[in-house]
KEKE-3310 file (N, C-alpha, C; in steps of 0.2 Angstrom, whole numbers, plus 5000, padded with zeros to 4 digits):
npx = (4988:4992:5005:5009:5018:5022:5031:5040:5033:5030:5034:5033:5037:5028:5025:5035:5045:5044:5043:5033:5036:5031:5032:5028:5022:5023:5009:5011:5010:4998:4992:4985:4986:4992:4990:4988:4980:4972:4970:4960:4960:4946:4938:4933:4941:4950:4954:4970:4980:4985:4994:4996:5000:5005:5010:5002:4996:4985:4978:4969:4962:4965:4979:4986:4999:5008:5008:5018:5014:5024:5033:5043:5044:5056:5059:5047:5041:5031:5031:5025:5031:5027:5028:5027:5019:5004:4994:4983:4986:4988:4987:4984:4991:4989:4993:4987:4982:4977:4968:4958:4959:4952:4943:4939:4950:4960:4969:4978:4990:4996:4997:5006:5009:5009:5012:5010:5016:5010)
npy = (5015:5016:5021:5027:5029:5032:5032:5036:5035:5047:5052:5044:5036:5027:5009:5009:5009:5008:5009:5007:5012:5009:5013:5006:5012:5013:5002:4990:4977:4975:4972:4963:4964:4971:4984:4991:5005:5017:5032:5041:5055:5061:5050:5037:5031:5014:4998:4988:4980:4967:4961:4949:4945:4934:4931:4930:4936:4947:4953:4966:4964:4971:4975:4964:4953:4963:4972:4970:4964:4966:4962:4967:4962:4962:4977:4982:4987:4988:4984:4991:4985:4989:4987:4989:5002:5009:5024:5024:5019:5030:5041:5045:5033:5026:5021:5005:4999:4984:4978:4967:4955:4958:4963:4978:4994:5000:5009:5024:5031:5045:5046:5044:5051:5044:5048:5041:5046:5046)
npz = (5100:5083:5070:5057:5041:5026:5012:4994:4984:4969:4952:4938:4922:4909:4911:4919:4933:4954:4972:4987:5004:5020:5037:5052:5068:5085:5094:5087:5090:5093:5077:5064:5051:5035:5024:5008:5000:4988:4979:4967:4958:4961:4962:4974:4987:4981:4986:4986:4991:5002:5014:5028:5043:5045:5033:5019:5005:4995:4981:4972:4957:4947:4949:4952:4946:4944:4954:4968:4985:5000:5018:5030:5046:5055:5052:5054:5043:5028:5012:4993:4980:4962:4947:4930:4926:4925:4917:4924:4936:4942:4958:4973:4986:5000:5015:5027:5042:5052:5065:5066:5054:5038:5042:5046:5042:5050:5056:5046:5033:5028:5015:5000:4984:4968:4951:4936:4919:4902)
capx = (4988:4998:5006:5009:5021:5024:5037:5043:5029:5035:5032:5034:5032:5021:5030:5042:5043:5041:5041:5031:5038:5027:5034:5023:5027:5016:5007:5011:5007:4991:4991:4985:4987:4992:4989:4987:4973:4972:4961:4965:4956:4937:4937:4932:4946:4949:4958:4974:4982:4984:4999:4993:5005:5008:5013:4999:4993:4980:4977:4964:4964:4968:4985:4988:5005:5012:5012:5020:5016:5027:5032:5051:5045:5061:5060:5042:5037:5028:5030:5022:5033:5023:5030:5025:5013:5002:4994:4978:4990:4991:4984:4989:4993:4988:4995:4983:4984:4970:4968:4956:4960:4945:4935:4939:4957:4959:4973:4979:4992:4996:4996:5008:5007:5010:5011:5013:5012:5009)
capy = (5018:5014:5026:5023:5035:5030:5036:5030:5039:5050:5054:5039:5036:5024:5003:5009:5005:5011:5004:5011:5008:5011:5012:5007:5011:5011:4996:4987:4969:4972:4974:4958:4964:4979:4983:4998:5007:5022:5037:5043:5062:5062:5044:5035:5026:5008:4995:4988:4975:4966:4955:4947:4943:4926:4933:4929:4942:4947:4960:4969:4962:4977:4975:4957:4952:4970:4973:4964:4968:4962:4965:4965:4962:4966:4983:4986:4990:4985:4987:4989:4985:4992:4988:4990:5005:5012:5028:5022:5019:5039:5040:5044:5028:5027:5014:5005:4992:4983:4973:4961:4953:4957:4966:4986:4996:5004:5016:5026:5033:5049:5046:5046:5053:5041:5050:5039:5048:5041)
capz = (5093:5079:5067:5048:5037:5019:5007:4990:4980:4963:4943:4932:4914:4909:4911:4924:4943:4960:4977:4993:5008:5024:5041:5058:5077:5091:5096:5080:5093:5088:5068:5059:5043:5033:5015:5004:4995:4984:4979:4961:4960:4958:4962:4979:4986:4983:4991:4982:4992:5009:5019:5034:5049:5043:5025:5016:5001:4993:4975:4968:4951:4941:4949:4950:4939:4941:4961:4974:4994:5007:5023:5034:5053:5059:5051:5055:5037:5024:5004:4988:4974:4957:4940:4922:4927:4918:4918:4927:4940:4946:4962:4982:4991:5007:5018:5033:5046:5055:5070:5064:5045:5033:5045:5042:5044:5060:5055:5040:5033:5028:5008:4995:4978:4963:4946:4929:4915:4897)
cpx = (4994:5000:5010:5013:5025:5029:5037:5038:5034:5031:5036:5031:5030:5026:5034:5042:5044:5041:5040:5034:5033:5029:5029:5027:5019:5016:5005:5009:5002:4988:4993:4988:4989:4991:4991:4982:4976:4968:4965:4958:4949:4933:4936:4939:4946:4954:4965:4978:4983:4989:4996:5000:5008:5009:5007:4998:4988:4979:4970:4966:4966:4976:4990:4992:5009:5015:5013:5021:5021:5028:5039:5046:5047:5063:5053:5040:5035:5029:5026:5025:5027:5028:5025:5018:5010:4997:4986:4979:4990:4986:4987:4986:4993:4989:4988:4984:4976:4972:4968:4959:4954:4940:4933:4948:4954:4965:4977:4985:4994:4994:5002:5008:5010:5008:5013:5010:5014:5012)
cpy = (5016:5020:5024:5031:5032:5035:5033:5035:5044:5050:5047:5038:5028:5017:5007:5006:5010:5006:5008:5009:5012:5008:5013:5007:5013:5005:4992:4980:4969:4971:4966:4959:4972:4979:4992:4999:5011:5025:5043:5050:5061:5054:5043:5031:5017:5003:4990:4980:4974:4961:4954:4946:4938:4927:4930:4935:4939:4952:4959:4965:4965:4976:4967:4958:4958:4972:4968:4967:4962:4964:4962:4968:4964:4973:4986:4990:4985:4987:4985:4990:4984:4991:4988:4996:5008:5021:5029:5021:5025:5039:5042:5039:5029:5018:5014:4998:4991:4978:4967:4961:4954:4959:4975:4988:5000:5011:5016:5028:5041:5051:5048:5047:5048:5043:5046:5045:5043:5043)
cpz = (5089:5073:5060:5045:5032:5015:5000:4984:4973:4956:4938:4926:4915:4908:4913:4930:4950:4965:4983:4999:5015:5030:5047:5064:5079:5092:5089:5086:5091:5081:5069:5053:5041:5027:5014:5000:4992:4980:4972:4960:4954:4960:4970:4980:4986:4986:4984:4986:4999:5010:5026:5038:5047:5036:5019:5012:4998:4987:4975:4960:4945:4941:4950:4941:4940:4950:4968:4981:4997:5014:5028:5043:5056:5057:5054:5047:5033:5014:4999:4982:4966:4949:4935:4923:4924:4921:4925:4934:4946:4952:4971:4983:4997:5012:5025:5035:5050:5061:5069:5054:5042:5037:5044:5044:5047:5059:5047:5041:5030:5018:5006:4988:4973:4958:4939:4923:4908:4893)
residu = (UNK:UNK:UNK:UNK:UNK:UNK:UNK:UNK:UNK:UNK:UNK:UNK:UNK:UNK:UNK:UNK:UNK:UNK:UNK:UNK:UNK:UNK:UNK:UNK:UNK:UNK:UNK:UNK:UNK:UNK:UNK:UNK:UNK:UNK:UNK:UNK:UNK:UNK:UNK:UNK:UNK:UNK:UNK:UNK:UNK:UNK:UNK:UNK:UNK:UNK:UNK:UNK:UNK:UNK:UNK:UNK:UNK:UNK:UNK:UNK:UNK:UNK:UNK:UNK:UNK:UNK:UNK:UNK:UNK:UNK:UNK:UNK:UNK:UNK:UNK:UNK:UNK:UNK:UNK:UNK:UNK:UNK:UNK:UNK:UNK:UNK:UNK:UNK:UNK:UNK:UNK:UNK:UNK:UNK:UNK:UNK:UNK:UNK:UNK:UNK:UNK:UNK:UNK:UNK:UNK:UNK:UNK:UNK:UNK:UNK:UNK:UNK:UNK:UNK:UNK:UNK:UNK:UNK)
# end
C-alpha cells in the first residue's frame, strides 16, 4: 500500500502562484509514476500532469506553459508548481501514484483545494 497526503492548496487571485506538494510512504519501490488530476465542482475529474521515475513529464494542455511537475526522491514527494492561474484553475487536486506508467493510478490522495478568484 502506498499512501499520498497533499498540502499546498489555497485562495488566489487570478495570475498568481501556488505549489502542491505531495508526500508518499509505504511501498513507494513500487510507484512508477505519480502525477496529479483535479475535479473542479460539477465536473468529472481530469487528469493534469504526470513525472515518471526517470523524470520525465507530461501536461494536459490547458496547463502546459503555466504548470511545472516534479519530484525530490530523497524526500519522497512530488510537486505541482502552478503559475499565472487563472480562474478556470479552481478545483481539488488530487495527487495519485501508479505502478505501471500509462496504465491506471492505483492510489490517491486525499485532495486539496485550489481556489483562484478573478
Amino acid at each position: 500500500q502506498v499512501q499520498l497526503v497533499e498540502s499546498g492548496g489555497g485562495l488566489v487571485q487570478a495570475g498568481g502562484s501556488l505549489r502542491l506538494s505531495c508526500v508518499a510512504s509505504g511501498s513507494i519501490d513500487s510507484i512508477n509514476a505519480m502525477g496529479w488530476s483535479r475535479q473542479a465542482p460539477g465536473k468529472q475529474r481530469e487528469w493534469v500532469a504526470t513525472v515518471t521515475r526517470d523524470g520525465s513529464t507530461d501536461y494536459t494542455n490547458s496547463v502546459k506553459g503555466r504548470f511545472t511537475i516534479s519530484r525530490d526522491n530523497a524526500k519522497n514527494t512530488v510537486y505541482l508548481g502552478m503559475n499565472n492561474l487563472k480562474p478556470e484553475d479552481t478545483a481539488v487536486y488530487y495527487c495519485s501514484a501508479a505502478r505501471v506508467v500509462a496504465i491506471r493510478w492505483d492510489y490517491w490522495g486525499q485532495g486539496t483545494q485550489v481556489t483562484v478568484s478573478s
